[in-house]
C-alpha positions in Angstrom: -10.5 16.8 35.7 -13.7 15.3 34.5 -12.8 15.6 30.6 -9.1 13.9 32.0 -11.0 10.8 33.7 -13.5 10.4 30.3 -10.3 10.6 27.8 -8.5 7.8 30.5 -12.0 5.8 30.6 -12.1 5.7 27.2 -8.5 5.2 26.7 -8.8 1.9 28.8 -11.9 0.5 26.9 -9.7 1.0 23.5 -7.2 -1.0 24.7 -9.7 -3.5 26.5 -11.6 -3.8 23.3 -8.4 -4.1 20.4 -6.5 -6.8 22.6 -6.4 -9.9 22.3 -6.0 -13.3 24.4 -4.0 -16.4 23.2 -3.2 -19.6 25.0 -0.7 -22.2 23.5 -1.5 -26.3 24.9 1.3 -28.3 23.7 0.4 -31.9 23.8 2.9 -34.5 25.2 5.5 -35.9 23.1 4.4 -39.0 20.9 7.2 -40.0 20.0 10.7 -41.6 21.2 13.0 -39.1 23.4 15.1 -36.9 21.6 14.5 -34.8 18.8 11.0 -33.7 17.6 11.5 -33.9 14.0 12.5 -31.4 11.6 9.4 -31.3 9.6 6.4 -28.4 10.7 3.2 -28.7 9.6 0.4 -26.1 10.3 -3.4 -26.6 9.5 -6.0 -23.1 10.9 -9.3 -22.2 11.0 -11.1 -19.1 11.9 -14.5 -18.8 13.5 -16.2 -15.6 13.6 -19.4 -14.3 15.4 -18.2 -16.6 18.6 -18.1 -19.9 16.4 -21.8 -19.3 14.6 -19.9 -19.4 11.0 -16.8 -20.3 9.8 -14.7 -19.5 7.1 -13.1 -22.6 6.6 -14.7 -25.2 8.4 -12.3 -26.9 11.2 -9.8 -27.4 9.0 -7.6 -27.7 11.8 -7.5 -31.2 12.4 -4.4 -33.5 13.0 -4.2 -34.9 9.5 -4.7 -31.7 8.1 -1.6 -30.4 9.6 0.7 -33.3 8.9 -0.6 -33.7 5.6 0.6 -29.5 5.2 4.0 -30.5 6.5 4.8 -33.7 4.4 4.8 -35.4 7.7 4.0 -39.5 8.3 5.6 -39.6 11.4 3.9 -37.0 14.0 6.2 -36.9 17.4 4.4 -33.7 18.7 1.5 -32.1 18.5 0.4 -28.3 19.7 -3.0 -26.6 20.1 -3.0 -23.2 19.5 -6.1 -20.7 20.2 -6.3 -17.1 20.0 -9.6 -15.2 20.7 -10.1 -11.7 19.4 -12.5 -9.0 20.3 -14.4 -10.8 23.2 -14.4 -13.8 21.2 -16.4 -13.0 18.2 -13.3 -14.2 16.1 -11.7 -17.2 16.9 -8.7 -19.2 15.2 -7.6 -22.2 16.3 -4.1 -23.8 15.3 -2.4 -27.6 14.8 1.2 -27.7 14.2 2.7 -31.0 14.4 6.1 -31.3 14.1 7.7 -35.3 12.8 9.5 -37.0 10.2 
């Protein structure tokens, strides 16, 4: 019984450990009603050690993105984080969709 509850303990910490936690904030529409545009642009950055160094800067920006997707226009905008092991790697998202 006790090696049972040590394999299920561990078990659980594995999975507690490798998973990770993602939240999506879309931003309101800036735009007219109607369609969002057809044009997707994405700009990421990556912060490890809980944001104490990063690999690309924050490259992540508004402009960045639109400037990705060929976009003048921007009629929506996301913000997209996802935090890995406990937070010691973070990557953060714009996608702006427009004309």
């Amino acid at each position: 019984m006790k090696k049972i509850m040590t394999l299920a303990a561990s078990a659980a910490f594995a999975v507690c450990f490798m998973s990770s936690c993602a939240t999506i904030n879309s931003g309101a529409a800036i735009g007219e009603k109607g369609a969002i545009g057809q044009k997707v642009g994405e700009a990421t950055s990556t912060l490890f050690l809980g944001g104490l160094w990063s690999s690309q800067g924050e490259k992540n920006n508004l402009q960045e993105a639109a400037k990705n997707g060929g976009i003048s226009k921007v009629a929506q905008v996301e913000y997209i984080d996802k935090s890995i092991f406990f937070g010691l790697i973070i990557q953060h998202t714009t996608r702006v969709y427009g004309e």
